[in-house]
N, C-alpha and C positions, 0 to 999 in steps of 0.2 A: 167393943167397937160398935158406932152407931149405925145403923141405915144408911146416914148419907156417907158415912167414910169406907163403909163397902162399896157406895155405887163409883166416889170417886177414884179406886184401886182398880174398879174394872176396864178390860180393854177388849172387851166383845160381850154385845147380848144376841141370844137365840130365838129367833120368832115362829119358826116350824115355817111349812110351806103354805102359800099364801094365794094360790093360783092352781097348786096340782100338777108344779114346775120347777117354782125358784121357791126353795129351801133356805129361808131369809135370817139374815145375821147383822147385824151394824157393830161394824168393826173400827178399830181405834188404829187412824192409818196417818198419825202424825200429831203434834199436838194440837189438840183440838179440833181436828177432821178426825169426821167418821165418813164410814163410808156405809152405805146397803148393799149388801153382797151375797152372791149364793153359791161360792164357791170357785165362779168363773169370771160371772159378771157382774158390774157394779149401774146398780139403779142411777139414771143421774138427773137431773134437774127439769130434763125435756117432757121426761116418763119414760123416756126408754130406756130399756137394758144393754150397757155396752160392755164388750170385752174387756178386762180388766189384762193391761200390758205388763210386762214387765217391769219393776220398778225401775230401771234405768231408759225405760222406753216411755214412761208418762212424761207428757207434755205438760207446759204450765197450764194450758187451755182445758185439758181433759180434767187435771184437780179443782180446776174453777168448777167445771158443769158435773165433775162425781162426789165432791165433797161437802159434807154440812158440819154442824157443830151437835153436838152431841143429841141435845134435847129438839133441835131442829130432824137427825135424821130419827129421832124413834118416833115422834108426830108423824112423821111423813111415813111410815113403817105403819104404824097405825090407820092412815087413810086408805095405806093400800089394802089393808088388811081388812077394811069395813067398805070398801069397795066391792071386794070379790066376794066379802059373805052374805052384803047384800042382792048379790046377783050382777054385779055389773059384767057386761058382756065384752066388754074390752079386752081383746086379746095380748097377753105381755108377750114384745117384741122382742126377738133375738133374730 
C-alpha cells in the first residue's frame, strides 16, 4: 500500500497540544469535513474554539464556520501550531 492510500484510509491525525490546552486532532466528521478538535471543542473559522454539540444539535451554520476539507484543516493546524512556537501571545479562547 502506498503513502497516499494510507493517508486516504485515514479518518483522524494527532498533532499533540499546541498552546499547553487543546490537545489537537483533525478529525474526519463527514465526507470531506474535517474538523480541529481537542476533544471537546472544535477550532472554527473565526479562530475561536467552540463547543463541539451533539451531533443531532449541530446546526447547518455551526458545520459552515467548524468544518474544512481535509488539507485545508492540517494548513490551518499547522499555523496554529507555528503561531504558539513562535511565541505568539494570543490566548485560545474557550
Amino acid at each position: 500500500m502506498t503513502n497516499d492510500e494510507l493517508l486516504a484510509k485515514a479518518d483522524r491525525f494527532h498533532f499533540g497540544k499546541i498552546d499547553g490546552q487543546h490537545d489537537v486532532w483533525v478529525v474526519q466528521r463527514g465526507d470531506d469535513k474535517w474538523a480541529i478538535w481537542d476533544g471537546a471543542f472544535v477550532f472554527a473559522r473565526d479562530g475561536e474554539w467552540e463547543e463541539e454539540p451533539f451531533p443531532s444539535s449541530r446546526t447547518d451554520e455551526f458545520i459552515e464556520r467548524t468544518r474544512y476539507v481535509r488539507d485545508e484543516a492540517i494548513s490551518k493546524v499547522y499555523e496554529l501550531l507555528a503561531g504558539y512556537t513562535a511565541g505568539d501571545d494570543k490566548e485560545a479562547k474557550r
